[in-house]
Backbone as CSV, one residue per row, in Angstrom:
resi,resn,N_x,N_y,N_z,CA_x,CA_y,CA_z,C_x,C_y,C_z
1,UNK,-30.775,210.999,-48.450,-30.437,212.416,-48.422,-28.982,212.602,-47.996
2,UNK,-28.113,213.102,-49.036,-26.908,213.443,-48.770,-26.820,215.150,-47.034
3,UNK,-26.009,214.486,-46.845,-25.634,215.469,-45.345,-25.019,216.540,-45.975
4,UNK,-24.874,217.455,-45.794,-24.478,219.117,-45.873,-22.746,218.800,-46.100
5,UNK,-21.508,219.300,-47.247,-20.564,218.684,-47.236,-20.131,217.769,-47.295
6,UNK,-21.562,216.723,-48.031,-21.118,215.125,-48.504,-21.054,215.070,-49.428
7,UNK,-21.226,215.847,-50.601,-20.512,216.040,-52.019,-19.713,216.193,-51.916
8,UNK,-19.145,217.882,-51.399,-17.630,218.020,-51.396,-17.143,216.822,-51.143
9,UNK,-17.237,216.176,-49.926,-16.502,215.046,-49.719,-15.940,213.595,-50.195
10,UNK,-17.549,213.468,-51.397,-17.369,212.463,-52.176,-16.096,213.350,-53.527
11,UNK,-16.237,214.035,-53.674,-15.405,214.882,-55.111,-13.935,214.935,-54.105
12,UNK,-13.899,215.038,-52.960,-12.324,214.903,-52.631,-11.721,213.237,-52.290
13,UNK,-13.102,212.311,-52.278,-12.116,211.060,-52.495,-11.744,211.044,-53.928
14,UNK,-12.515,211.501,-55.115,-12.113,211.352,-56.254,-10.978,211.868,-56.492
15,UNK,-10.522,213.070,-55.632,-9.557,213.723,-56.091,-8.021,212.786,-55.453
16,UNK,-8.417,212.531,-54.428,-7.430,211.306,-53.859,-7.300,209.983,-54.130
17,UNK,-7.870,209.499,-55.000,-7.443,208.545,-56.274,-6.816,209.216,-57.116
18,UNK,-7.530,210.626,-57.788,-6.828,211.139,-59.169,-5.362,211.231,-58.655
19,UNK,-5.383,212.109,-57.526,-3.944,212.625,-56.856,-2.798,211.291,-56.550
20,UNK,-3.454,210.211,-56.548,-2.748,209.090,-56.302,-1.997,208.304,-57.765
21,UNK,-2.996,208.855,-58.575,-2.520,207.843,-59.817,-1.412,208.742,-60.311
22,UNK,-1.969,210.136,-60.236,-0.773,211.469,-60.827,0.663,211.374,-60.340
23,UNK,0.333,211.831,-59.036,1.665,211.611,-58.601,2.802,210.221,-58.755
24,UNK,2.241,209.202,-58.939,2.857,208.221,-59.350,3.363,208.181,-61.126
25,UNK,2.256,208.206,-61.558,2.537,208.574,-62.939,3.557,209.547,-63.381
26,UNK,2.763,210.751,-63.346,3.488,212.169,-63.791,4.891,212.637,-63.048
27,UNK,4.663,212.553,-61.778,5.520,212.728,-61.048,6.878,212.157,-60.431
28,UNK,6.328,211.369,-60.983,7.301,210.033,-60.015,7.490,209.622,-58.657
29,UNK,6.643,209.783,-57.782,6.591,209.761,-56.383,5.565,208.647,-56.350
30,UNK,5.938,207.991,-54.840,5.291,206.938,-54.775,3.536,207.227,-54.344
31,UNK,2.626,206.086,-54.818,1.455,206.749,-55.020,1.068,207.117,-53.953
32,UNK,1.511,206.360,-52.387,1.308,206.495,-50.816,0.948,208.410,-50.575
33,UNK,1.891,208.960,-52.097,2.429,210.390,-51.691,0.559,211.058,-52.090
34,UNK,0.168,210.882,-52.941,-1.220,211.317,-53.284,-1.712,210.892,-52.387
35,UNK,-1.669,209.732,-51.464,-3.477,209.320,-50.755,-2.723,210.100,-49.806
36,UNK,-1.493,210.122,-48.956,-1.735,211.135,-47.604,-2.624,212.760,-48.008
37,UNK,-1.876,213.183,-49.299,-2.385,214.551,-49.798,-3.837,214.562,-49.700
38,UNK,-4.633,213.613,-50.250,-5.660,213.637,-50.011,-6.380,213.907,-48.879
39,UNK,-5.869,213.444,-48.147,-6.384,212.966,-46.477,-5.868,214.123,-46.117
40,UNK,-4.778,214.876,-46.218,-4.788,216.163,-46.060,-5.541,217.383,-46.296
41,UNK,-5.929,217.392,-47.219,-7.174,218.322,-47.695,-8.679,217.861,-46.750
42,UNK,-8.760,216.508,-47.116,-10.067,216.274,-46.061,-9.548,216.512,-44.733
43,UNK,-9.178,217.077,-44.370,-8.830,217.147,-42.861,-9.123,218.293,-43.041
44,UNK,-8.484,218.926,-43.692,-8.413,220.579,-43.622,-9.739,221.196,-44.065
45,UNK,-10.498,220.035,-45.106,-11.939,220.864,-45.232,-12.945,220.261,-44.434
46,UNK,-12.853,219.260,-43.441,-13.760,219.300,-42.092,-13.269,219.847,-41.328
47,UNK,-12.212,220.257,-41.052,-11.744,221.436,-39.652,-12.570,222.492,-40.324
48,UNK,-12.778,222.930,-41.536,-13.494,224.665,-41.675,-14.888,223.995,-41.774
49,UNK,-15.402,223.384,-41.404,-16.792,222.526,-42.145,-17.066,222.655,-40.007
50,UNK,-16.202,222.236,-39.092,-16.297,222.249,-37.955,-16.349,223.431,-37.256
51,UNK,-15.823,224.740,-38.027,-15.736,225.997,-37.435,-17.216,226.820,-38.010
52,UNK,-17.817,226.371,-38.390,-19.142,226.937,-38.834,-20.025,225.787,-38.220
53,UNK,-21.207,226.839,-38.237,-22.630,226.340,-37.747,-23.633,225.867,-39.002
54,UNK,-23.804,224.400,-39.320,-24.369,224.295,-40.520,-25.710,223.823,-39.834
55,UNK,-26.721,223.714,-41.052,-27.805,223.517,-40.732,-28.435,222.415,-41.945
56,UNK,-29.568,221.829,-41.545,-29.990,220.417,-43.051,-31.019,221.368,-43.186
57,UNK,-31.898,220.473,-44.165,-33.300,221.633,-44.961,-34.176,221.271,-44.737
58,UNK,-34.290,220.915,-42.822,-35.525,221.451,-42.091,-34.988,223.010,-40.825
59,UNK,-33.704,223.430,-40.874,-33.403,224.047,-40.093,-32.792,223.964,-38.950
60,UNK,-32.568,221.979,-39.032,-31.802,221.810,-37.414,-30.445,221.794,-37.714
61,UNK,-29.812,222.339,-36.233,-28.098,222.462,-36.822,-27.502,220.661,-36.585
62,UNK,-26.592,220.791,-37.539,-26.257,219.668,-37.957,-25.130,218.891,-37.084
63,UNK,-24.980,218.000,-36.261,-23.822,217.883,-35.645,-22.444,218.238,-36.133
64,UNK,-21.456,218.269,-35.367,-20.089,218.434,-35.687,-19.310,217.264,-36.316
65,UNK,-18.617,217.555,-37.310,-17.837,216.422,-37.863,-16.423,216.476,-37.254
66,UNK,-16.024,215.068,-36.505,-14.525,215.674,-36.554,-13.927,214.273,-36.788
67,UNK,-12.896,214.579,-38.062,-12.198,213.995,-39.021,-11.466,212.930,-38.062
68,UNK,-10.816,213.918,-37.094,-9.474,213.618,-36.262,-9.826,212.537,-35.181
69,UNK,-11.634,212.327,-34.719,-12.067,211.730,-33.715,-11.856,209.862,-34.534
70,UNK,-12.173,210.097,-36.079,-12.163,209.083,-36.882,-11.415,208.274,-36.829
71,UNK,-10.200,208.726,-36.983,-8.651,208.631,-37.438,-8.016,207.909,-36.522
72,UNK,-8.763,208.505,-34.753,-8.404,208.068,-33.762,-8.942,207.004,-33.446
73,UNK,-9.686,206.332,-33.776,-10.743,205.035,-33.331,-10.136,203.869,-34.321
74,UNK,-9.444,204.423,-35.073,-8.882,203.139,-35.999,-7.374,202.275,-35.275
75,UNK,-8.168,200.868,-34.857,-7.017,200.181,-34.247,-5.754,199.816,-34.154
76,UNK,-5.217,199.754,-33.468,-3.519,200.109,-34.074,-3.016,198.255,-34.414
77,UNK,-3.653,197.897,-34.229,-4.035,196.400,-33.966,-4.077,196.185,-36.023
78,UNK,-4.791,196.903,-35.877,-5.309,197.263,-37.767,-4.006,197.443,-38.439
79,UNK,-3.382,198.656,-37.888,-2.617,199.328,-38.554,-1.038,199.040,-37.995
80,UNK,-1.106,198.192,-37.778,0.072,197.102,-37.355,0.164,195.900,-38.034
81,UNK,-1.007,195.531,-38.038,-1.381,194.298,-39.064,-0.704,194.489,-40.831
82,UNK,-1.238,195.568,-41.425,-0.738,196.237,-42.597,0.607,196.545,-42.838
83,UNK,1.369,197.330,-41.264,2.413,197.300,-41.657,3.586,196.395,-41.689
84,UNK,3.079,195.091,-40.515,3.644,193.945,-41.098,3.983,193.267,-42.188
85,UNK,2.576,192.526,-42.880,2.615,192.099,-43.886,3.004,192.692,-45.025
86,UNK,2.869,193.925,-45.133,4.218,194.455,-45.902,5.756,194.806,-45.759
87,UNK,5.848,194.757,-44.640,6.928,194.495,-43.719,7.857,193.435,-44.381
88,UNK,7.151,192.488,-44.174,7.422,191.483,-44.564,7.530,191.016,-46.154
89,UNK,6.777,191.268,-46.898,7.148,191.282,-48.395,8.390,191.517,-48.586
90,UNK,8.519,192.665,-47.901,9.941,193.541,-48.359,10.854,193.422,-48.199
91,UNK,10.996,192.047,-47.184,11.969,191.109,-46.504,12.362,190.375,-47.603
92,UNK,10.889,189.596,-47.847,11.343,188.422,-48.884,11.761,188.892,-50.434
93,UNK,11.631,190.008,-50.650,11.510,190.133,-51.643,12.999,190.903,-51.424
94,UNK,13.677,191.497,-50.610,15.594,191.606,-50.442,16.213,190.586,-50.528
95,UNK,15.611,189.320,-49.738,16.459,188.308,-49.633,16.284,187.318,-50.694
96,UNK,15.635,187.288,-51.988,15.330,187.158,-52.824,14.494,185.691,-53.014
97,UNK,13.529,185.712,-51.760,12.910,184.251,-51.857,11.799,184.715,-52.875
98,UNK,11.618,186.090,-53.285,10.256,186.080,-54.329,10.483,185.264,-55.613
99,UNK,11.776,184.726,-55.883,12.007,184.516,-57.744,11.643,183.110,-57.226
100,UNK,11.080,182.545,-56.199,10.760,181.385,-56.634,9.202,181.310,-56.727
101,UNK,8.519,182.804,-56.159,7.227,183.190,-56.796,7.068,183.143,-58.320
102,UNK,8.017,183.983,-58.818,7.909,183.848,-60.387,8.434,182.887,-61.230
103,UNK,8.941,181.622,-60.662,9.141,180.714,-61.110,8.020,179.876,-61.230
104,UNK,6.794,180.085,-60.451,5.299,179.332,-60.633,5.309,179.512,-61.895
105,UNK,4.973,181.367,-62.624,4.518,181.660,-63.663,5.167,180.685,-64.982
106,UNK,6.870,180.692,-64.847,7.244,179.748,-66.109,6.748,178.314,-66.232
107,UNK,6.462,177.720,-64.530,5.623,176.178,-64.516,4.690,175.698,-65.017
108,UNK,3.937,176.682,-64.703,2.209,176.196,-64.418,1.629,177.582,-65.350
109,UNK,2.111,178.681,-66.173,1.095,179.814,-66.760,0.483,180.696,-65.745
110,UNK,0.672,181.680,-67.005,0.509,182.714,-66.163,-1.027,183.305,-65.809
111,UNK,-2.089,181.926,-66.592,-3.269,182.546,-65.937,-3.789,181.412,-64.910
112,UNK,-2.987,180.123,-65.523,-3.246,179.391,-63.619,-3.046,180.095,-62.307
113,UNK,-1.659,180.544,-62.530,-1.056,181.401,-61.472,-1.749,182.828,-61.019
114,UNK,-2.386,183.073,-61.958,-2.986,184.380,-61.748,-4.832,184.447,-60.825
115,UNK,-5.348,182.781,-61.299,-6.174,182.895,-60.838,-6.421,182.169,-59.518
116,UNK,-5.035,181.763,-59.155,-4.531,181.278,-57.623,-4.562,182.059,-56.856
117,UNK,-3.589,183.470,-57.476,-3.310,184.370,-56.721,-4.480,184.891,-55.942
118,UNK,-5.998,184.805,-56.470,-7.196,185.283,-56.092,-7.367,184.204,-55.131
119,UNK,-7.157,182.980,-54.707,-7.280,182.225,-54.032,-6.110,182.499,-52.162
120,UNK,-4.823,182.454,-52.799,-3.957,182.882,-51.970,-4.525,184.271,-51.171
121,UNK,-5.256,185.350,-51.919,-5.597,186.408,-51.211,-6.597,186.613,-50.286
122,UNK,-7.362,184.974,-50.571,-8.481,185.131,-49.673,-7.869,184.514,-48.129
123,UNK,-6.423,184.250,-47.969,-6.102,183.126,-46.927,-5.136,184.400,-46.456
124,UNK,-4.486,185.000,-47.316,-3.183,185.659,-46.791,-3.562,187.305,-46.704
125,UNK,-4.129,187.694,-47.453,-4.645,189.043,-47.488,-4.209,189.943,-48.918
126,UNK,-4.893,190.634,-49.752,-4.665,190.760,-50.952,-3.596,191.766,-51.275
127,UNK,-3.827,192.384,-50.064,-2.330,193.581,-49.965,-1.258,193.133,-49.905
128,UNK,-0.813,192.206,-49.087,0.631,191.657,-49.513,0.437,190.865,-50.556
129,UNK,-0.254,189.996,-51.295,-0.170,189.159,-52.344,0.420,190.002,-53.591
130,UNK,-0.259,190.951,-53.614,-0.123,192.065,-54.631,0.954,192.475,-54.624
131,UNK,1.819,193.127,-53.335,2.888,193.715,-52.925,3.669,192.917,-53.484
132,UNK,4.003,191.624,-53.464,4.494,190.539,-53.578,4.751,190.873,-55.650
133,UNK,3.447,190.320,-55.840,3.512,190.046,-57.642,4.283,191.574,-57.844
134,UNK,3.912,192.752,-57.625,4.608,193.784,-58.142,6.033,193.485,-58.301
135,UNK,5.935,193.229,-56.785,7.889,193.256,-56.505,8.665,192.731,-57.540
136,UNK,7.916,191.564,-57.485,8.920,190.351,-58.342,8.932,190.383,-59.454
137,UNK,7.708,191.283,-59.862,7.182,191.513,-61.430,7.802,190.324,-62.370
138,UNK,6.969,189.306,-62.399,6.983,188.030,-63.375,6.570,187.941,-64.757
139,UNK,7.368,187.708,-65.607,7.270,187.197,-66.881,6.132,187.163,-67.161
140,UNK,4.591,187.523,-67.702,2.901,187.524,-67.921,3.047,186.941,-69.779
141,UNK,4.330,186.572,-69.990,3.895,186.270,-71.310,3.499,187.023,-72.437
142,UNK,2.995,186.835,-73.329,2.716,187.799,-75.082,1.469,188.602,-74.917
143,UNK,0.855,187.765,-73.715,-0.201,188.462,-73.141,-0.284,189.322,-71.855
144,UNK,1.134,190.471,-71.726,0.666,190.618,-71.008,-0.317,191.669,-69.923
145,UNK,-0.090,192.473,-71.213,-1.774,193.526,-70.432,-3.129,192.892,-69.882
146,UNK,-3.615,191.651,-70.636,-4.409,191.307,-69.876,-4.108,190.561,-69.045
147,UNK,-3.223,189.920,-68.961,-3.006,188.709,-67.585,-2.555,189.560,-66.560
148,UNK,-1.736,191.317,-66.622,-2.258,192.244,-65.374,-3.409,192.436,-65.125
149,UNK,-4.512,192.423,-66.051,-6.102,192.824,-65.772,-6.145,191.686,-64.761
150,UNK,-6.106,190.591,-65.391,-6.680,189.575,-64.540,-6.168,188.948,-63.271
151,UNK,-4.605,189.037,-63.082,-4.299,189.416,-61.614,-4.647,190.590,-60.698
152,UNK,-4.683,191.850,-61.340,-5.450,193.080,-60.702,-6.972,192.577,-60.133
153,UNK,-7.947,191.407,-60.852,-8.725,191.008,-60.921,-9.054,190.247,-59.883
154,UNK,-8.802,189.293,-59.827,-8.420,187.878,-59.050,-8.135,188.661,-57.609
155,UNK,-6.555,188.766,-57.226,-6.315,189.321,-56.084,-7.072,190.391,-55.171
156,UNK,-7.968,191.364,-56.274,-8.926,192.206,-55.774,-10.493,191.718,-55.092
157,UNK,-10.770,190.768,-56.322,-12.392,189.897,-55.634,-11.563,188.739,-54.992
158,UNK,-10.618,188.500,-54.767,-10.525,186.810,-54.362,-10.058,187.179,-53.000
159,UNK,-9.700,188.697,-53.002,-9.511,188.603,-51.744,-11.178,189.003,-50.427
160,UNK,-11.630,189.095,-51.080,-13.122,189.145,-50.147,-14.034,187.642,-50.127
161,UNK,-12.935,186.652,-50.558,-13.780,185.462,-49.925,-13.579,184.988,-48.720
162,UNK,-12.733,185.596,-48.094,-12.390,185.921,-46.542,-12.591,187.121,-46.412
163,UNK,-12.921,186.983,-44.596,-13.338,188.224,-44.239,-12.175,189.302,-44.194
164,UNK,-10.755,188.561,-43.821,-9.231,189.081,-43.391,-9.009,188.938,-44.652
165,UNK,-9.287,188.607,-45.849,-8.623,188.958,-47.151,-8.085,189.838,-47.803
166,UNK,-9.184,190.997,-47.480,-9.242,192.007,-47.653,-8.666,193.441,-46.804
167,UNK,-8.207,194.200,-46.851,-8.178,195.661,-46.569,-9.492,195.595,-45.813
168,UNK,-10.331,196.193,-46.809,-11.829,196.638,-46.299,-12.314,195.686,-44.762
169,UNK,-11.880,194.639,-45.733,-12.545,193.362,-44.241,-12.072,193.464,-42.763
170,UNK,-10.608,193.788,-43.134,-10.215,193.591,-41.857,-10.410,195.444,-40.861
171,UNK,-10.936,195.944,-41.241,-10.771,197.294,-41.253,-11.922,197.466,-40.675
172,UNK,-13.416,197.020,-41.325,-15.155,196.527,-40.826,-14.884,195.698,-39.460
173,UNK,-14.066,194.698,-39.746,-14.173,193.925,-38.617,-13.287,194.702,-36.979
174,UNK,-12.544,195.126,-37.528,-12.097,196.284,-36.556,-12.901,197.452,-35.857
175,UNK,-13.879,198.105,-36.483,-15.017,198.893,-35.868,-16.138,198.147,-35.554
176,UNK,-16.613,197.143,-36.251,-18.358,196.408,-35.919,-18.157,195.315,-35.343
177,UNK,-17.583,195.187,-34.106,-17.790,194.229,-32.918,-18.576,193.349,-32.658
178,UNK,-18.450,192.264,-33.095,-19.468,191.378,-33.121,-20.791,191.973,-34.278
179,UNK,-20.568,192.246,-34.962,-21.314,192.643,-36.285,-21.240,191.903,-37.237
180,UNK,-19.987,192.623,-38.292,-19.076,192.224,-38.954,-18.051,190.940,-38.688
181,UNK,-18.321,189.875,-38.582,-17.213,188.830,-37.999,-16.861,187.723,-38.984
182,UNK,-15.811,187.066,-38.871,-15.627,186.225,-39.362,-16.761,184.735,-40.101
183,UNK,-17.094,184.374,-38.915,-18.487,183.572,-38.985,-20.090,184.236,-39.873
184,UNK,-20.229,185.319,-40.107,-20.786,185.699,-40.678,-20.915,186.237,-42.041
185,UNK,-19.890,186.648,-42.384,-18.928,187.097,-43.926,-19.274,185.193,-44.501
186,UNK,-18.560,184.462,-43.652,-18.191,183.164,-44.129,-19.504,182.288,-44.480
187,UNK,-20.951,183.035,-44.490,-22.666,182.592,-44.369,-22.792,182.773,-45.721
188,UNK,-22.126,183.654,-46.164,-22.365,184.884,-47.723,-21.065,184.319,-48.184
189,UNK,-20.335,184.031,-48.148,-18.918,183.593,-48.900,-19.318,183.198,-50.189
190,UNK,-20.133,182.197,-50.030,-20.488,181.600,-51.213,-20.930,182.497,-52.503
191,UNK,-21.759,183.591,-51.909,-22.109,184.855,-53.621,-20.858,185.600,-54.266
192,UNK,-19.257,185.721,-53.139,-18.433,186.142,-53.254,-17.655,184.966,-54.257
193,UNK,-17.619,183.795,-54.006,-17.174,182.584,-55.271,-17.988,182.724,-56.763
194,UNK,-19.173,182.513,-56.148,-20.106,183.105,-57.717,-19.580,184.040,-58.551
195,UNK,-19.412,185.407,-57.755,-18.599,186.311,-58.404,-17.191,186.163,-59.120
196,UNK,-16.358,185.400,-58.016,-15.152,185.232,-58.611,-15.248,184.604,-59.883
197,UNK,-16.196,183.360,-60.096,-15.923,182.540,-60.883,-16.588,183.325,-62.377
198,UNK,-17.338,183.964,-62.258,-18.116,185.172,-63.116,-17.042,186.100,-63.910
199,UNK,-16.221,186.449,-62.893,-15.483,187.391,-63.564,-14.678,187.142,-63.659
200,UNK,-13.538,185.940,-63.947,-12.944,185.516,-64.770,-13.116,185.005,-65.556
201,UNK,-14.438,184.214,-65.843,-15.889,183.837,-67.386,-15.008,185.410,-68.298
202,UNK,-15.677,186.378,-67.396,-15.967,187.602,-68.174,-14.651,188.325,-68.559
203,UNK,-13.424,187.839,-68.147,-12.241,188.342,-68.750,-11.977,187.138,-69.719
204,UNK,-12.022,186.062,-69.339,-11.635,185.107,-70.304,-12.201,185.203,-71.428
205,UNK,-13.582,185.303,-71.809,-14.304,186.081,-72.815,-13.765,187.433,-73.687
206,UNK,-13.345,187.949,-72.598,-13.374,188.953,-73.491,-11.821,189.380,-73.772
207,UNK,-10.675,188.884,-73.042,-9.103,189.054,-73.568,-8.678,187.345,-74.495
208,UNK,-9.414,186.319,-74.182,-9.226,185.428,-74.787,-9.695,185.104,-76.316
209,UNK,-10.918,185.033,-76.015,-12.335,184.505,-76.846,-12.129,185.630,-78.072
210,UNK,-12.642,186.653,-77.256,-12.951,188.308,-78.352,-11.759,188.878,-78.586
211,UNK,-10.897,188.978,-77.327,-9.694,189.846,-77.915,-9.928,191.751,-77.745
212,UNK,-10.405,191.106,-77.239,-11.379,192.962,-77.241,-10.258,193.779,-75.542
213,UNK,-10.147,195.166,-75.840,-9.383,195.552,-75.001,-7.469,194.592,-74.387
214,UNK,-7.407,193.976,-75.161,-5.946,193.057,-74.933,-5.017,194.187,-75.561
């Protein structure tokens, strides 16, 4: 049973993806500029969601939501972590140690390299890996709409074969204290390889083999 204002809420993350891709696209602003907007509006529609008395559909009033109590519980530990490692990209990528990133791609191909990168993300974290390939934006070859699919690919599942791979991971492991931990993610790792290895089957199939969407 959805809670009273959990639609709205699901239709305003949608709108903070849409708002994210737009503004980058259409606009030209960086996409960072849509997800704060977003998070702006959800703020602003649980503050009026907090100034009323709601009730569920047996009649009991519903606790108070507050956005801001959320926002505040998120570790700075977290959000220090993030702004490092991009921090840091942005280093290497001035002082121009990334072109010897894209010098892999002319070595070794650009779908060896691509399906490393899913490997590298499970050790380093997929947000800077990514940060990284953008920057340097490397040569992908005759192919290269899909060999972006399949780095978009890779770096996205490869980074949840660690628990710190990920965004999400390190973010869970930051609120569920001894829950969520390292040692435990790492029990299940193994369905997260299954996957990986699945869905690059399933691009290779289908930008290689078929040709379909390339």
């Amino acid at each position: 049973m959805i809670a009273p204002g959990g639609k709205m809420i699901m239709g305003l993350f949608a709108f903070t993806i849409a708002s994210a891709v737009l503004s980058h696209q259409v606009l030209h602003l960086p996409a960072m500029w849509g997800m704060m907007f977003g998070l702006a509006v959800l703020k602003l529609y649980i503050y009026r969601m907090s100034r009323e008395v709601r009730y569920d559909s047996d009649g009991i009033v519903c606790p108070e939501v507050n956005v801001f109590s959320f926002i505040a519980k998120i570790e700075n530990d977290t959000l220090l972590f993030f702004f490092g490692i991009l921090a840091a990209v942005g280093g290497l990528h001035f002082l121009g140690f990334l072109e010897y990133f894209t010098a892999l791609y002319a070595q070794y191909g650009a779908t060896t390299v691509n399906i490393g990168v899913g490997f590298l993300s499970a050790i380093v974290d997929n947000v800077p890996v990514m940060s990284a390939v953008l920057k340097s934006s490397p040569d992908m070859g005759v192919d290269a709409h899909a060999q972006w699919m399949l780095v978009t690919l890779t770096a996205g599942v490869g980074g949840s074969l660690i628990s710190f791979g990920s965004a999400a991971g390190v973010g869970v492991m930051g609120k569920l204290h001894g829950i969520y931990t390292f040692g435990s993610h790492m029990k299940l790792a193994w369905t997260v390889l299954i996957g990986y290895i699945v869905s690059v089957a399933v691009w290779y199939v289908q930008f290689q083999i078929i040709g379909f969407g390339a």
